[in-house]
C-alpha positions in Angstrom: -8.1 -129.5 33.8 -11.6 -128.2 33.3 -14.5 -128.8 35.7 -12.1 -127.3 38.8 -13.4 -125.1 41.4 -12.3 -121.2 41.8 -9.5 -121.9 44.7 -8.2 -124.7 42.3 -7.6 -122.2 39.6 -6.4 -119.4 41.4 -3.3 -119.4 43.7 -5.3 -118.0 46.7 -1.6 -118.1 48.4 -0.7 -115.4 46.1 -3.4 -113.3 46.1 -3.1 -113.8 50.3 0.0 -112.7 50.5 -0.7 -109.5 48.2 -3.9 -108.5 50.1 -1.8 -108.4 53.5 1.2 -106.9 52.1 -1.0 -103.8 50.6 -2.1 -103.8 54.3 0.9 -103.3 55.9 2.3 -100.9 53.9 -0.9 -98.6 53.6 -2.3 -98.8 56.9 0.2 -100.5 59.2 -1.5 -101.6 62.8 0.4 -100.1 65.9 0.6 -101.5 68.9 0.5 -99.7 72.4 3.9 -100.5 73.2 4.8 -98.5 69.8 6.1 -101.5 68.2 4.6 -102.3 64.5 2.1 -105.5 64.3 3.4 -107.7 62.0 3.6 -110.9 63.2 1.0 -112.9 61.0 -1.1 -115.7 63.2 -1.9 -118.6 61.1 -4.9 -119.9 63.0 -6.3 -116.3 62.9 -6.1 -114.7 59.5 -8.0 -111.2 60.6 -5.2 -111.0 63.0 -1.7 -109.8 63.7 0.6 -110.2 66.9 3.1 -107.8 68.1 6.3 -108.8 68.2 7.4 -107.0 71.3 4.7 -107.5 73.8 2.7 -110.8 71.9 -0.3 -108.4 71.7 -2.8 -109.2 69.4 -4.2 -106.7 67.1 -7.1 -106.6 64.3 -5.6 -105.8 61.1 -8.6 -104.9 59.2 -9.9 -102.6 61.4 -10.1 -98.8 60.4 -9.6 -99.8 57.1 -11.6 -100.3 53.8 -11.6 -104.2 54.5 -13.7 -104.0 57.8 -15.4 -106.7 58.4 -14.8 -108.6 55.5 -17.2 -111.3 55.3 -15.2 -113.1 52.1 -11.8 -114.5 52.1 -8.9 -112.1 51.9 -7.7 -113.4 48.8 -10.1 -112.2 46.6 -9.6 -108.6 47.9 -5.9 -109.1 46.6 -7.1 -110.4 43.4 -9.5 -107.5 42.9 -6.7 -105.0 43.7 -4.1 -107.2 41.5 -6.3 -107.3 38.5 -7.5 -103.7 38.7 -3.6 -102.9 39.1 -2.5 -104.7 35.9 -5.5 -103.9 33.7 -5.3 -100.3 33.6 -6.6 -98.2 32.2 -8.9 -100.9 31.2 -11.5 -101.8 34.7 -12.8 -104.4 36.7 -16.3 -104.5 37.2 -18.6 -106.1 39.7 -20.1 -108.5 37.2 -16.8 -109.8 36.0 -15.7 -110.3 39.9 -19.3 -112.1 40.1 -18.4 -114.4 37.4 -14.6 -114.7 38.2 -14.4 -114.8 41.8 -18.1 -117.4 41.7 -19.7 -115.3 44.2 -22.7 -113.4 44.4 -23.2 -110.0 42.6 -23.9 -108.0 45.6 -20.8 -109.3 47.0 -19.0 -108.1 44.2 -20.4 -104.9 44.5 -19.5 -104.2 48.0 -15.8 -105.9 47.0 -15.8 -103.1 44.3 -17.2 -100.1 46.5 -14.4 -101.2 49.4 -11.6 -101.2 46.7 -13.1 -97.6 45.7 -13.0 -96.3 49.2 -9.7 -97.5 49.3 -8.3 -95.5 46.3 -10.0 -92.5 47.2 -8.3 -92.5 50.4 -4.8 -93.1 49.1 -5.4 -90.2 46.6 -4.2 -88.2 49.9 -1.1 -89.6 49.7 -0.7 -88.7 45.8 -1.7 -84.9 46.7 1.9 -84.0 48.4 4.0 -85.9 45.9 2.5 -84.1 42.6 2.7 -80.8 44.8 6.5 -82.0 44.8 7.0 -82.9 41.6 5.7 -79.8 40.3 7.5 -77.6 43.2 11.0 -78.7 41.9 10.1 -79.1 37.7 8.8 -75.0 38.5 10.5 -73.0 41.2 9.6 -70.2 41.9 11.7 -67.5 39.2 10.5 -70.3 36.4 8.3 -68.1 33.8 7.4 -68.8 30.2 8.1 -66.8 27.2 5.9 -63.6 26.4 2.8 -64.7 24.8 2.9 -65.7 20.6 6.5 -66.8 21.5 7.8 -70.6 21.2 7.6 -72.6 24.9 9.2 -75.8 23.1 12.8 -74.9 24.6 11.4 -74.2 27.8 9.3 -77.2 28.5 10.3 -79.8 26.5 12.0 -81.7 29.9 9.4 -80.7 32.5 6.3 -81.9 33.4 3.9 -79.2 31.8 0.3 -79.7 33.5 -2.8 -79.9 30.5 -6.0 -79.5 31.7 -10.0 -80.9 30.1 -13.1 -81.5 30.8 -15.1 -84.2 29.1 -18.5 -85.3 29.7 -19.5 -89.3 30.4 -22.6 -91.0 29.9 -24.7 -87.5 28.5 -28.4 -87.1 28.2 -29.2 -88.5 24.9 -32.1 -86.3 22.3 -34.7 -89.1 23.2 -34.2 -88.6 27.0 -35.0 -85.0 26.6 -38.8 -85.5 24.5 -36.8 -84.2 21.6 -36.2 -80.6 22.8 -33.3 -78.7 22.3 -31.7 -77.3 25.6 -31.9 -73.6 25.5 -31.0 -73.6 29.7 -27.5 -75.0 29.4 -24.6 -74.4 27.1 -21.8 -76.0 26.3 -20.8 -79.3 28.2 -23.7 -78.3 30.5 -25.9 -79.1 27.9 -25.8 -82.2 27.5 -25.5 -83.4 30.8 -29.0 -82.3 32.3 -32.5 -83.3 31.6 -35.1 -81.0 30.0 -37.0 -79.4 32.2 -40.2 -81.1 31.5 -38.6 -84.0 32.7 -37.3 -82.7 36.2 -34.1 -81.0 34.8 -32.0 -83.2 37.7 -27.8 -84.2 36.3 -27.9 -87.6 34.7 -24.4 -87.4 32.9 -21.2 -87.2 34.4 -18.6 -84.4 34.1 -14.9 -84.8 34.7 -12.1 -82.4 35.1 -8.7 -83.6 34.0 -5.4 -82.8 34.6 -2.4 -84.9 34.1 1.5 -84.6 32.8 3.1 -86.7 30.0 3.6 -89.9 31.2 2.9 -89.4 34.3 0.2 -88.5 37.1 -3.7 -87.7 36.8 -6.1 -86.0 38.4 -9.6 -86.5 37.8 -12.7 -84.4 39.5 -16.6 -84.6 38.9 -17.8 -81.1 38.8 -21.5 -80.1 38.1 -20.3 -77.4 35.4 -17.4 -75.4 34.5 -17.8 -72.0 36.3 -14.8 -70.3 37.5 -15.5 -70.8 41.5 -16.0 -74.5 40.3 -13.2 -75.3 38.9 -10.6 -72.4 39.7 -10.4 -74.2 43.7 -9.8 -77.9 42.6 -6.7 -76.5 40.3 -5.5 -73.8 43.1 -5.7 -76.6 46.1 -3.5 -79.0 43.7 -1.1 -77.3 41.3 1.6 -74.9 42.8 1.1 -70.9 41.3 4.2 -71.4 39.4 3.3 -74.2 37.5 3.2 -74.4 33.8 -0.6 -75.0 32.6 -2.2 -75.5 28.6 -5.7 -75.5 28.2 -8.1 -74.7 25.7 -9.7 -71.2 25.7 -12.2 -72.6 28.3 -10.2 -71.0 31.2 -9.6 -67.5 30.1 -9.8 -66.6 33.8 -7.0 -68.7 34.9 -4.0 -66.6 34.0 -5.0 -64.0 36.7 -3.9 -67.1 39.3 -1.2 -68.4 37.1 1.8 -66.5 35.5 2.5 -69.6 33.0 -0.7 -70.3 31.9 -0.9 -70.8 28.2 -4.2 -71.6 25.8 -4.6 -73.3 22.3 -6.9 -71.8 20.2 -8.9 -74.9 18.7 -11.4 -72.7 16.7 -8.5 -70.4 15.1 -10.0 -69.6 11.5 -7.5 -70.1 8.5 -6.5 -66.9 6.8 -6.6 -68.6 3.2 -10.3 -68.8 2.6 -10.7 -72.4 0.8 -10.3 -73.3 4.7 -12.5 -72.9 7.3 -10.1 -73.7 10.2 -6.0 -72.9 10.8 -3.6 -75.6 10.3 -2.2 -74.8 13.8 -5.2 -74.9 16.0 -4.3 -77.9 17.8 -1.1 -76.8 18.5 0.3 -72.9 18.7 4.1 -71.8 19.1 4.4 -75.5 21.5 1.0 -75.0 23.1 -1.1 -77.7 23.3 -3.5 -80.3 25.4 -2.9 -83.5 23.8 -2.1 -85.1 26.7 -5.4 -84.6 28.5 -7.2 -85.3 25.1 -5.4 -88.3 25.3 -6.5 -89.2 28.8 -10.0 -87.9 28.1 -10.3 -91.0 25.6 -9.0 -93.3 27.7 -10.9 -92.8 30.4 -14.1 -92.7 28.0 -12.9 -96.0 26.6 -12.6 -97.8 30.0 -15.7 -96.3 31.5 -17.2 -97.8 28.9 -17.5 -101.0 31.1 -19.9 -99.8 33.1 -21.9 -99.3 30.7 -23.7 -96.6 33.4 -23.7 -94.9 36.7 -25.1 -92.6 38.4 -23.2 -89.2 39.3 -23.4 -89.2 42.6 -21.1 -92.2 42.7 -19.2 -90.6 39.9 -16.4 -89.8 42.3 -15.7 -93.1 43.3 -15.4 -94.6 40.0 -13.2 -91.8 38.9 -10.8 -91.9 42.1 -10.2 -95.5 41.7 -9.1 -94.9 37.6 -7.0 -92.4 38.8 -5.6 -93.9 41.8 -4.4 -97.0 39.6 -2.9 -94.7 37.1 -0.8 -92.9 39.6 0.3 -95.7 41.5 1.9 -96.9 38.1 3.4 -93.7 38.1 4.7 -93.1 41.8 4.9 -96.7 42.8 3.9 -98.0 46.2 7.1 -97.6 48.3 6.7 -94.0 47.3 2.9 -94.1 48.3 3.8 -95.7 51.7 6.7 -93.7 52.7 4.0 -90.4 52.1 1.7 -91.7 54.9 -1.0 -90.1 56.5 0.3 -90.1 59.8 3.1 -87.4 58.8 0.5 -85.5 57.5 -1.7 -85.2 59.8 -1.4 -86.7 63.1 -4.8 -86.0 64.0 -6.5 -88.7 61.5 -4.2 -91.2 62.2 -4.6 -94.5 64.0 -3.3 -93.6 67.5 -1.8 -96.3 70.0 -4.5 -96.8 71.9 -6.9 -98.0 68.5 -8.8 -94.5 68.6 -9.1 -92.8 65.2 -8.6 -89.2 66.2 -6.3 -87.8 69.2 -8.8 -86.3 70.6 -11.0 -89.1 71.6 -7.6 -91.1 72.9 -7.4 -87.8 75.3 -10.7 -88.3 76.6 -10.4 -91.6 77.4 -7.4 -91.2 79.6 -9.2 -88.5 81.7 -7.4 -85.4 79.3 -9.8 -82.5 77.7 -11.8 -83.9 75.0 -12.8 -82.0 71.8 -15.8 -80.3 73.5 -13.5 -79.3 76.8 -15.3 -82.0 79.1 -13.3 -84.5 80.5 -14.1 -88.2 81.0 -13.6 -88.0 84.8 -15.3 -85.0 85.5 -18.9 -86.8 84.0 -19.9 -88.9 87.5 -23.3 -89.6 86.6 -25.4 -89.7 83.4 -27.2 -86.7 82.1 -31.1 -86.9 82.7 -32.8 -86.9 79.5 -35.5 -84.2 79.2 -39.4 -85.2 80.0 -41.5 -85.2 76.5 -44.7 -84.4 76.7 -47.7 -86.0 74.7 -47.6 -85.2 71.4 -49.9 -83.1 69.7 -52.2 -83.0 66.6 -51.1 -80.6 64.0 -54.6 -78.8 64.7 -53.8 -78.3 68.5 -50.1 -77.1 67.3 -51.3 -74.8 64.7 -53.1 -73.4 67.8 -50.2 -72.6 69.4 -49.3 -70.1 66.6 
């Protein structure tokens, strides 16, 4: 029937009970007794009970969803949708129109659903470190170099690494000048100089495996102390890696690192270029070529954004992609909280141990205690302020 309103179309039920079941599996509430909160209260939905002690907890607080000033259920649809359209997006606008609330709204519903994937990338860190750990142990090496890899990586779950550049600086933007400052990707990312020279394009870093995971960084260019940290905090040193001929300085960190040669000139002259330069004895990068265009494709939604918010947008495609990958039993069993204890959400409702140690009268992260302060600090006495001629005088 046509005419209805949103609630009538959508099964808000469903999309209820998906928001609180991502809750309670990403960031569960603990009570002080130790039990787990999970006792849903019908008459309070930003509320759960404990089943032990009948305390009553907030289950939105310290996550993404604080304060949420819109029903829960469109949270679970936004997550829902964004989970079954990849690697095609979501944007604000279609939320707008979808969801018949304001766009503003629908931004802030987007920017909590990004904050929330680029906190459960976290989780992802330690299982790709496993993966990779037990596809590579440690006496795993490739063949000498100009020798075939096919044999020896045709079941394991070789890493390719890209970069690709979103949203460049067109000619027009930069008066028509050729950029003589900046080469390569660089180039096009970067206004002239007449023009401020400030980043208005976006570059990304990709790695990924067949099938599989992703990895996706904004970097500001492709210098060896940018990029050689992102892949040496991620990727084991054992791990099989194909680039391009952009990282000629990563096989001095990694043993198995292998490059395609993509400007290899053909030895029979009617030809400018080899027929092998896109792939050499088993060598390639397809794979990130392949999630290069995908990610261009479906960023194409956005039509545009800025690069300081680049990360966001580029952990929540990538935190979709690899939960369709790992799964999230997989993501919730790898919780924070056996990672480090420190940032997790202690009994008491604090966020970090330290501050829960203070408050019961233990050392707090500066060495004070809370019972040794007996009476407020006095505040120092100002002065009247001064002119800048009368300070200049005191120069």
């Amino acid at each position: 029937m046509l005419g209805g309103t949103t609630s009538q179309a959508i099964n808000t039920q469903y999309y209820q009970a998906v928001f609180d079941d991502i809750l309670s599996r990403l960031y569960p509430t603990q009570c002080e007794c130790g039990t787990r909160c999970d006792r849903p209260m019908p008459s309070r939905p930003y509320s759960v009970r404990c089943p032990s002690c009948l305390r009553q907890k907030s289950k939105l607080a310290h996550t993404p969803f604080r304060n949420l000033r819109i029903p829960q259920w469109m949270a679970g649809y936004a997550v829902e949708e964004s989970y079954h359209r990849h690697p095609q997006v979501i944007t604000a606008s279609e939320l707008s129109r979808r969801l018949e609330i304001n766009y503003r709204t629908a931004l802030l519903l987007k920017r909590r659903i990004q904050l929330l994937a680029s906190e459960q990338l976290k989780r992802i860190y330690p299982l790709i470190r496993q993966e990779l750990e037990t596809a590579f142990p440690r006496p795993y090496k490739l063949p000498a170099e100009g020798n075939d890899v096919r044999p020896e990586t045709i079941d394991r779950p070789v890493v390719h690494a890209d970069t690709m550049v979103l949203f460049s600086a067109s000619q027009r933007a930069n008066k028509g000048r050729k950029r003589h400052r900046n080469r390569g990707l660089t180039s096009s990312i970067y206004l002239s100089e007449r023009l401020g020279g400030h980043q208005i394009g976006t570059l990304c870093h990709v790695m990924g495996t067949k099938q599989g995971w992703v990895l996706i960084d904004s970097v500001p260019d492709l210098r060896a102390n940018t990029v050689g940290p992102i892949i040496r905090d991620r990727l084991p040193r054992n791990t099989a890696i194909f680039t391009d001929e952009a990282y000629t300085w990563l096989y001095r960190i990694y043993p198995n690192h292998r490059m395609v040669n993509h400007s290899k000139k053909s030895a029979d002259r009617r030809f400018k270029y080899a027929r092998d330069r896109w792939c050499q004895n088993g060598v390639h990068n397809q794979v990130s070529e392949g999630l290069n265009g995908s990610l261009k494709k479906a960023m194409r939604a956005y039509s545009y954004f800025r690069p300081q918010y680049s990360t966001l947008y580029l952990n929540e495609w990538a935190f979709f992609k690899n939960l369709r990958y790992f799964g999230l039993e997989r993501l919730a069993e790898n919780s924070l909280a056996a990672e480090n204890p420190v940032a997790r959400r202690s009994r008491t409702g604090c966020l970090i141990e330290s501050a829960r140690d203070s408050a019961e009268g233990g050392n707090g992260p500066c060495g004070a205690s809370a019972d040794s302060i007996k009476q407020p600090i006095p505040l120092p006495r100002l002065g009247p302020r001064l002119s800048p001629r009368r300070l200049r005088a005191f120069e």
